[in-house]
C-alpha positions as CSV (number, residue, x, y, z in Angstrom):
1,X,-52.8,247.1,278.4
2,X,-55.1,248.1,281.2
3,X,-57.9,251.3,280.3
4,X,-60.6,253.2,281.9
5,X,-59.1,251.9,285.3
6,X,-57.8,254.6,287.9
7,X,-54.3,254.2,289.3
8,X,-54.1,252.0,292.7
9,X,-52.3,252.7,296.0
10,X,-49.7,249.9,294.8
11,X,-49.3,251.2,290.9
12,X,-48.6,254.3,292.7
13,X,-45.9,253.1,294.8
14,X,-44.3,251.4,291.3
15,X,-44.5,254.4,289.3
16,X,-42.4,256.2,292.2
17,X,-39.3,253.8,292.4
18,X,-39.6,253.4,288.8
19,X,-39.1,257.3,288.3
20,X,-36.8,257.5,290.7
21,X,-34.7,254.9,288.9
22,X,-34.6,256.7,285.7
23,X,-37.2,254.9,283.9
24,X,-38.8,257.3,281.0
25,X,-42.4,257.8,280.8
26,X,-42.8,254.9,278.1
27,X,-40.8,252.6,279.6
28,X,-42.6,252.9,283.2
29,X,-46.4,252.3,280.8
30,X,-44.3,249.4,279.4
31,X,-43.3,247.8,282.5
32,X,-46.8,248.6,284.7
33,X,-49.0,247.6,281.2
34,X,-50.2,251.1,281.1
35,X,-50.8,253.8,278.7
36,X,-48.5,256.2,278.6
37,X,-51.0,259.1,278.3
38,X,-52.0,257.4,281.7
39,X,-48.8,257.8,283.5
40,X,-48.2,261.5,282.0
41,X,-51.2,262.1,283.4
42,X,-50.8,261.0,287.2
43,X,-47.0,262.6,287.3
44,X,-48.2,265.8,285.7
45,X,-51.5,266.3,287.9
46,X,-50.4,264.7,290.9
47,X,-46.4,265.6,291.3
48,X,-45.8,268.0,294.3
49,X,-44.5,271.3,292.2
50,X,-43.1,273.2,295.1
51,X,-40.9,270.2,295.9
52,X,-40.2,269.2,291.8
53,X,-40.9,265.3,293.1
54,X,-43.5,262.0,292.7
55,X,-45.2,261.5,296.3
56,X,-47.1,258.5,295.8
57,X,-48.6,258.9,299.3
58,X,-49.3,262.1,298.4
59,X,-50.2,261.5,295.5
60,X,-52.8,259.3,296.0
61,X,-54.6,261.7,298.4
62,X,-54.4,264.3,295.9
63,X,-56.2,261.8,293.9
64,X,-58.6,261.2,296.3
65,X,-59.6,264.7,297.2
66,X,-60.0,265.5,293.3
67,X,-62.3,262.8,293.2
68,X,-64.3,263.7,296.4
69,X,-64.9,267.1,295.5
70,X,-66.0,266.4,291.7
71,X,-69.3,266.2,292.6
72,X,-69.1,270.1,292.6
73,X,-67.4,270.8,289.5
74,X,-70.8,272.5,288.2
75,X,-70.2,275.2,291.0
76,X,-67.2,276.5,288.6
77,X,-70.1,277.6,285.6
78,X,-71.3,280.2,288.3
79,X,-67.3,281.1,289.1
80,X,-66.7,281.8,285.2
81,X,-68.7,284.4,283.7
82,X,-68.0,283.4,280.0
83,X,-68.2,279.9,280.2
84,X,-71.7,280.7,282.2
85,X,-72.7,282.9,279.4
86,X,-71.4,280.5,276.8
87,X,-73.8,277.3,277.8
88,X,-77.1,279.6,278.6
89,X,-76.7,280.9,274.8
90,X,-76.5,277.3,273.9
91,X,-79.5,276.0,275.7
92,X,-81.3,278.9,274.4
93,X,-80.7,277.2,271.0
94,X,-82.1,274.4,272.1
95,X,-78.7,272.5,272.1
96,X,-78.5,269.7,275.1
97,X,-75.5,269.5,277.9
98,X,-74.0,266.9,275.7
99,X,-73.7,268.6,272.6
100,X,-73.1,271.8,274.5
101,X,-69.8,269.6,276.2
102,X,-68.9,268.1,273.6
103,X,-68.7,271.4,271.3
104,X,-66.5,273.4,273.6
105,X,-64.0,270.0,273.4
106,X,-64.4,269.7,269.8
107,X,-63.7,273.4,269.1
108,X,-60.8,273.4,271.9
109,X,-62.4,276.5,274.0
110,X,-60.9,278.0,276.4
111,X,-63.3,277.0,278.7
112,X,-64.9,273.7,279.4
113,X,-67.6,271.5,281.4
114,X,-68.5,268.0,281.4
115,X,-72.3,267.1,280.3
116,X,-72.4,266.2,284.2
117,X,-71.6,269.1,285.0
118,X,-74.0,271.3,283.1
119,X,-76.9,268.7,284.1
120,X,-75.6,269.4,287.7
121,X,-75.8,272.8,287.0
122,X,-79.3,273.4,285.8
123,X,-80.3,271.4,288.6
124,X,-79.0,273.3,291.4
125,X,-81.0,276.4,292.7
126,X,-78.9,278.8,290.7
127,X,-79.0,276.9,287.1
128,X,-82.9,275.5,287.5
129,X,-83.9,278.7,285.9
130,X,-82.6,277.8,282.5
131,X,-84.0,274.2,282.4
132,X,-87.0,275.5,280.4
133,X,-84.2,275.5,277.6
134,X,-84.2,271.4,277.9
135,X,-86.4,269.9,275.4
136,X,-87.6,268.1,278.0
137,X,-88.1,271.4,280.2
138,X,-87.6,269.0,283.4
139,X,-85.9,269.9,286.6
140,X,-85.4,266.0,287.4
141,X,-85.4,263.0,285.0
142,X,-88.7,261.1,284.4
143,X,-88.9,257.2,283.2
144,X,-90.2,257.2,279.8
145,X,-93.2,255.7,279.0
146,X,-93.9,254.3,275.3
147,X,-97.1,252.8,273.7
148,X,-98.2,252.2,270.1
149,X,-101.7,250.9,268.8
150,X,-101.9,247.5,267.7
151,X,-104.4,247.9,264.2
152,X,-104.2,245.3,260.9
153,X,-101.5,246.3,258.6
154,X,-101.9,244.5,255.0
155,X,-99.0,242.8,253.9
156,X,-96.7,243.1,257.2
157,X,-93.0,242.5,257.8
158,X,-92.2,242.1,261.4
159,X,-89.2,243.9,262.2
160,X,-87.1,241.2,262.8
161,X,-86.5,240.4,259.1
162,X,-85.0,244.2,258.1
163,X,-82.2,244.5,256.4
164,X,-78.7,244.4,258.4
165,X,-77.5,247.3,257.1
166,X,-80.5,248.9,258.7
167,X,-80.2,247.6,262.5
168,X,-76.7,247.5,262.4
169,X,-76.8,251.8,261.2
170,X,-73.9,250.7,258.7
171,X,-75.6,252.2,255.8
172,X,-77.5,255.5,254.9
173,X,-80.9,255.9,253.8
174,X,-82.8,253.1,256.1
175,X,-85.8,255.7,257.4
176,X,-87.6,255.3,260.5
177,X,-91.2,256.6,260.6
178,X,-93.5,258.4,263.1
179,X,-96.6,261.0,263.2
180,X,-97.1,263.4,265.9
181,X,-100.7,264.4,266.8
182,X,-102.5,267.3,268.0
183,X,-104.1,267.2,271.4
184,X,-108.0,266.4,271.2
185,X,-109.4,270.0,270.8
186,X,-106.8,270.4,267.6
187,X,-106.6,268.8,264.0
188,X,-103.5,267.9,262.1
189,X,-100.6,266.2,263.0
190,X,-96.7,266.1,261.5
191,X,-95.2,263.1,259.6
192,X,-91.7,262.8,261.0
193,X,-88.8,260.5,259.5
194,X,-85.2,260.0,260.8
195,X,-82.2,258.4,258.8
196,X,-80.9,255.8,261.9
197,X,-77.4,256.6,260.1
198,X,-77.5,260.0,260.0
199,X,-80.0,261.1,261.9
200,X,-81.1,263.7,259.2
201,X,-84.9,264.7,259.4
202,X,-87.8,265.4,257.7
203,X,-91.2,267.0,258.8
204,X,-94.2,267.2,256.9
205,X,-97.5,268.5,257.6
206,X,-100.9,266.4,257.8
207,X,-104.0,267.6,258.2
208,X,-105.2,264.4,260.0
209,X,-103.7,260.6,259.9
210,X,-105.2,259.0,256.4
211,X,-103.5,256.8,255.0
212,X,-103.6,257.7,251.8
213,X,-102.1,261.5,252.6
214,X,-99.3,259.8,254.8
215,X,-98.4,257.7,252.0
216,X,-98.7,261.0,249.7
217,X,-95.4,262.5,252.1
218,X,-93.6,259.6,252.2
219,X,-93.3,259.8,248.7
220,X,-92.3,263.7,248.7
221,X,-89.3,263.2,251.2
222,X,-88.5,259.5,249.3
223,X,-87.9,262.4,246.3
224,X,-85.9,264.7,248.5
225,X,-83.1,261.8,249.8
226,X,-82.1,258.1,248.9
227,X,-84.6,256.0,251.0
228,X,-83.8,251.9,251.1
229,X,-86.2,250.6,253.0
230,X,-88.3,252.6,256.3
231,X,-89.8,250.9,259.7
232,X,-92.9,251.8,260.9
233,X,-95.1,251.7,264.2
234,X,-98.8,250.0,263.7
235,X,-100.7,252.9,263.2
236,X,-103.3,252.9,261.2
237,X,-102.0,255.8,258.9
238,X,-99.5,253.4,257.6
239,X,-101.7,250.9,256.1
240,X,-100.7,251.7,252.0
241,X,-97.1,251.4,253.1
242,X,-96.8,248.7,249.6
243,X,-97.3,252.2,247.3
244,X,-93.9,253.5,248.1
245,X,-91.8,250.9,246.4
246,X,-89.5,250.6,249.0
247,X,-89.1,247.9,251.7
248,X,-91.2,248.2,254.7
249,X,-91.1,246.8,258.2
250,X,-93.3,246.9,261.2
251,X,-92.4,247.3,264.9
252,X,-93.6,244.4,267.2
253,X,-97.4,246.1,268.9
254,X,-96.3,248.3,272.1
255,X,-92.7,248.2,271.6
256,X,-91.9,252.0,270.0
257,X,-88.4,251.8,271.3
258,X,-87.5,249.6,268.3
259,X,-87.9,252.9,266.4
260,X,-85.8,254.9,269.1
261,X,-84.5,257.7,266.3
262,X,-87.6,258.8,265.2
263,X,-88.8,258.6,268.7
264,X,-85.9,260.5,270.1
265,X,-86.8,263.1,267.2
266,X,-90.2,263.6,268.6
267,X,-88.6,264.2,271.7
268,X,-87.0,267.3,270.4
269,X,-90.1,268.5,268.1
270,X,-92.2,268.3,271.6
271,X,-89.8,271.4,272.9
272,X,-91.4,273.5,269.7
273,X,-95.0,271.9,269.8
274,X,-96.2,270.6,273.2
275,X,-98.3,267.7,273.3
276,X,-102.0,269.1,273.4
277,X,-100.9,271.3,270.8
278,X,-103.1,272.5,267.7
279,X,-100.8,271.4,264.9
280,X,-103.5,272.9,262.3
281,X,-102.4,276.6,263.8
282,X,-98.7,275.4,262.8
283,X,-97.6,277.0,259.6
284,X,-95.3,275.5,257.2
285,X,-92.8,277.7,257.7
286,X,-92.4,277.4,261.2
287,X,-92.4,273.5,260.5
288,X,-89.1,274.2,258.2
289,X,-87.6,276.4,260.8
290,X,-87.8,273.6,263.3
291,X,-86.6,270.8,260.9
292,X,-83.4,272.8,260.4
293,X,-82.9,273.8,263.5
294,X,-82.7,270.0,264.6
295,X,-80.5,269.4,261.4
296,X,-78.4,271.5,262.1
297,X,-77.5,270.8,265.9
298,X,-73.9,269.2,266.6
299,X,-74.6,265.2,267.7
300,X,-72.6,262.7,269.7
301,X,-73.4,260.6,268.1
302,X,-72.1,262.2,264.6
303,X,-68.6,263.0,266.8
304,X,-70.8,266.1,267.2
305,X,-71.1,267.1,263.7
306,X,-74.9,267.9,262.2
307,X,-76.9,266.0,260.5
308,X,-77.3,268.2,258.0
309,X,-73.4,268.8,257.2
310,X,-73.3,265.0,257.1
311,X,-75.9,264.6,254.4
312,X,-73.8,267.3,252.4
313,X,-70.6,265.5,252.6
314,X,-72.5,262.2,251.7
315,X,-74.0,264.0,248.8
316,X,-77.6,262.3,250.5
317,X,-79.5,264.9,249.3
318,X,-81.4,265.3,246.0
319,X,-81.3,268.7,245.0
């Protein structure tokens, strides 16, 4: 069966003598090896009401214009007040396009937009002013640029012997590490994990990068949640990894990506704490505020549940 494929000028043509003929909606996805969602679709969007008949001439430029002019679907956020309303109280929660999109489908609103849409939005003249909302707080994409230090790490595992369970995200509690640092006038930094599973998170304050306070942390959230095993960068601040009694791997020098969850999470903790930042000045309870707050955002990649309500289902977390 044929998917993800628009209909062609010739499918079109079938679909009309096959309707005219009296074939049922299954019957004509049988015989054209389509879905039949598919060929409800075409006949119910692109059928000539007025005339209660299948075009496929028609049809097909009907299909055509729809797809010529979806370029400007993000002009219909300005035309609705309450989906407009709806997706700038979401990005002042600091909720992405995506998650915003996939919310309003998840929840069946009466209103919708596609992440395209939104993204098209906030970069047109009328929706820029609401980009500050983006974690990112860019008007235009920029190419991400990743680099870890390369320092001697007693007793290191390479990353290509972790467990498969861990790369393959098929079981929880495989932790990926990271610290986040204060710009070069400040002190302190944050010690940030991410379950790749389910992308649940933990922050925890340091007031600089020894080793022996990291390892200190690490312990504290291995109390809080099942931990089997966590993957690190180079830094020097990991180099008692051994007293955690838990498996430990190493990404290879310069390549961060191989930690892209924890990575991703420092993303979002940037739109809190800019880089240059004086994490020192950061309390602890503004730390906990932002840990939630990421916790508890609706991910894709969770079929836009939290991370947080995924833990509690899971019973994850040690109380």
């Amino acid at each position: 069966m044929k998917k993800h494929k628009k209909l062609s000028k010739e499918e079109r043509l079938e679909l009309a003598i096959l309707k005219k003929k009296g074939y049922s909606v299954r019957n004509i996805a049988s015989v054209m090896n389509r879905s039949p969602s598919t060929i409800s679709r075409e006949l119910r969007r692109n059928v000539f009401h007025r005339e209660k008949r299948y075009d496929p001439r028609r049809a097909n430029h009907k299909a055509y214009v729809r797809k010529k002019y979806s370029r400007f679907e993000w002009k219909k956020i300005n035309e609705k007040k309450e989906l407009k309303n709806f997706i700038i109280s979401c990005l002042k929660c600091h909720w992405n396009p995506d998650e915003i999109s996939g919310y309003m489908k998840k929840e069946k609103l009466p209103f919708y937009a596609s992440k395209t849409a939104i993204y098209d939005w906030l970069y047109s003249t009328q929706g820029s002013p609401y980009c500050r909302y983006l974690y990112s707080k860019r008007y235009v994409k920029k190419k991400r640029r990743t680099k870890t230090e390369r320092v001697m790490i007693p007793n290191r595992v390479g990353i290509q012997r972790r467990f498969a369970s861990a790369t393959n995200r098929t079981r929880f509690g495989h932790l990926e590490a990271d610290t986040v640092v204060s710009g070069k006038c400040g002190k302190g930094a944050l010690l940030v994990t991410t379950d790749r599973k389910s992308r649940y998170v933990h922050i925890e304050k340091l007031s600089g990068m020894q080793p022996k306070e990291t390892v200190r942390k690490l312990q504290d959230i291995k109390n809080k949640q099942k931990v089997y095993s966590v993957t690190f960068d180079n830094g020097i601040e990991n180099r008692e990894h051994e007293r955690l009694d838990v498996p430990t791997f190493f990404c290879d020098p310069y390549s961060s990506w191989q930690k892209g969850s924890v990575e991703n999470t420092n993303k979002m903790i940037r739109r809190y704490i800019p880089k240059g930042s004086d994490i020192s000045k950061v309390s602890e309870e503004r730390v906990k505020e932002i840990q939630d707050t990421i916790n508890k955002k609706p991910r894709r990649i969770l079929g836009y549940r939290s991370a947080y309500d995924v833990m509690i289902e899971r019973e994850l977390l040690k109380v």
